[in-house]
TIMI-591031 format. One line per field, with one value per residue (C-alpha): residue in three letters; x, y, z; residue number from 1. Coordinates in steps of 0.25 Angstrom, whole numbers, plus 5000, padded with zeros to 4 digits. Layout:
BEGIN
aa c(Ala/...)
u c(X/...)
v c(Y/...)
w c(Z/...)
i c(NUM/...)
This chain:
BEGIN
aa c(Unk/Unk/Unk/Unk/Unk/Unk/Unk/Unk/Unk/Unk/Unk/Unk/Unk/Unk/Unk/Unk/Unk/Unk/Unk/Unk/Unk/Unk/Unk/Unk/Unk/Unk/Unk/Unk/Unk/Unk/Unk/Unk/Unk/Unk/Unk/Unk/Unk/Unk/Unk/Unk/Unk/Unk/Unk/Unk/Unk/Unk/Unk/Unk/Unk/Unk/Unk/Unk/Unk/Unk/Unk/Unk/Unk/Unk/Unk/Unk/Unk/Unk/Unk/Unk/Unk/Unk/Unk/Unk/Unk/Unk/Unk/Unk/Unk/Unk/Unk/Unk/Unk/Unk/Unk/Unk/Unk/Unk/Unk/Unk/Unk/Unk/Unk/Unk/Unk/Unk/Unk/Unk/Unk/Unk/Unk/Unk/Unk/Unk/Unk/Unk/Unk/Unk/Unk/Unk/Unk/Unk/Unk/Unk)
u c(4954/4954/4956/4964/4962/4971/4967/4976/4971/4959/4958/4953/4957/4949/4959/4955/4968/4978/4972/4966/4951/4945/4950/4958/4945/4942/4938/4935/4939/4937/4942/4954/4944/4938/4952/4949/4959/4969/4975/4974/4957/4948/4933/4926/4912/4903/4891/4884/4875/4881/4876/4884/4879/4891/4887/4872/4880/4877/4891/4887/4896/4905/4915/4922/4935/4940/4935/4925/4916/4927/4922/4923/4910/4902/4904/4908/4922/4922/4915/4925/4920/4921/4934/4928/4931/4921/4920/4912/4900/4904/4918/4913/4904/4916/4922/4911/4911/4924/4929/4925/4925/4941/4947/4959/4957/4969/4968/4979)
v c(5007/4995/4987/4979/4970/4965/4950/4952/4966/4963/4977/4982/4996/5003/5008/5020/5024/5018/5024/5019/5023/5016/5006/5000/4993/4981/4968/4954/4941/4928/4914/4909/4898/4909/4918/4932/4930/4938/4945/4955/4957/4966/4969/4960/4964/4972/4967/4979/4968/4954/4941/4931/4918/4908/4913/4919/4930/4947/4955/4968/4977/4966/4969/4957/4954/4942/4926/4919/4932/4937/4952/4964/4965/4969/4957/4957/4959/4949/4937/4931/4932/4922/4929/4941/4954/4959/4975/4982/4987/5001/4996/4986/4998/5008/4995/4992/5007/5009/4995/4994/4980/4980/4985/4979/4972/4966/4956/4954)
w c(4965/4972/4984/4996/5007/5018/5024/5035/5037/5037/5029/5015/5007/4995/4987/4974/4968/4976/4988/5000/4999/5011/5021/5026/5031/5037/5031/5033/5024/5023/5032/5027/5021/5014/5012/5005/4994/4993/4978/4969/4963/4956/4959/4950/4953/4965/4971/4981/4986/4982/4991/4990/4983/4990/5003/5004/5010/5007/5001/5001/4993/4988/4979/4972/4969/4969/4964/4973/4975/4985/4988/4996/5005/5016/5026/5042/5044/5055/5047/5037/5022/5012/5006/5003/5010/5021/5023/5031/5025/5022/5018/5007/5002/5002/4993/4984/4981/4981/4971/4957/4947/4943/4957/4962/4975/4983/4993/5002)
i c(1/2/3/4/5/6/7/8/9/10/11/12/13/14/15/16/17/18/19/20/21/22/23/24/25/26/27/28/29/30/31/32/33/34/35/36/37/38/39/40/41/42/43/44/45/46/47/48/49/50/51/52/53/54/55/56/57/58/59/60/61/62/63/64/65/66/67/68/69/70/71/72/73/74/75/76/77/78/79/80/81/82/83/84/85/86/87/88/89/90/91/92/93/94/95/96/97/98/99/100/101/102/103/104/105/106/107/108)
């Protein structure tokens, strides 16, 4: 289980036994200021409803993977992030359901 994200794609999979479970669906990152990075990760911890304290900023469903609170969330796919990963709404739930603490999570 586990999962992968495409920067230049703009795209994110959910991955269950080298399987494609849902996506490829879209996502929004962060400004090259700000870059998502990229590299090999496991889900650290899961937060259903995390605020960030940095920003003052609701995460729903965040799902975190990698140093500096980068996270699979609920954000706007439009707006960059912070150097997390924005999903829609549904899609960050699917991930939060879908991603456990020890998942692989590849950034590319």
């Amino acid at each position: 289980t586990g999962a992968c994200v495409s920067r230049v794609q703009r795209l994110a999979w959910l991955l269950r036994d080298g399987r494609v479970v849902r996506g490829p669906v879209p996502a929004g990152f962060g400004p090259p200021d700000q870059a998502t990075p990229a590299g090999s990760f496991h889900v650290v911890w899961k937060d259903r409803e995390h605020r960030s304290r940095d920003y003052g900023t609701d995460m729903p469903n965040s799902v975190f993977f990698a140093a500096g609170g980068i996270a699979f969330h609920a954000g706007p796919l439009d707006a960059p992030s912070h150097g997390c990963v924005h999903l829609t709404d549904v899609d960050s739930a699917a991930f939060f359901d879908g991603l456990n603490v020890g998942d692989a999570v590849e950034v590319r």
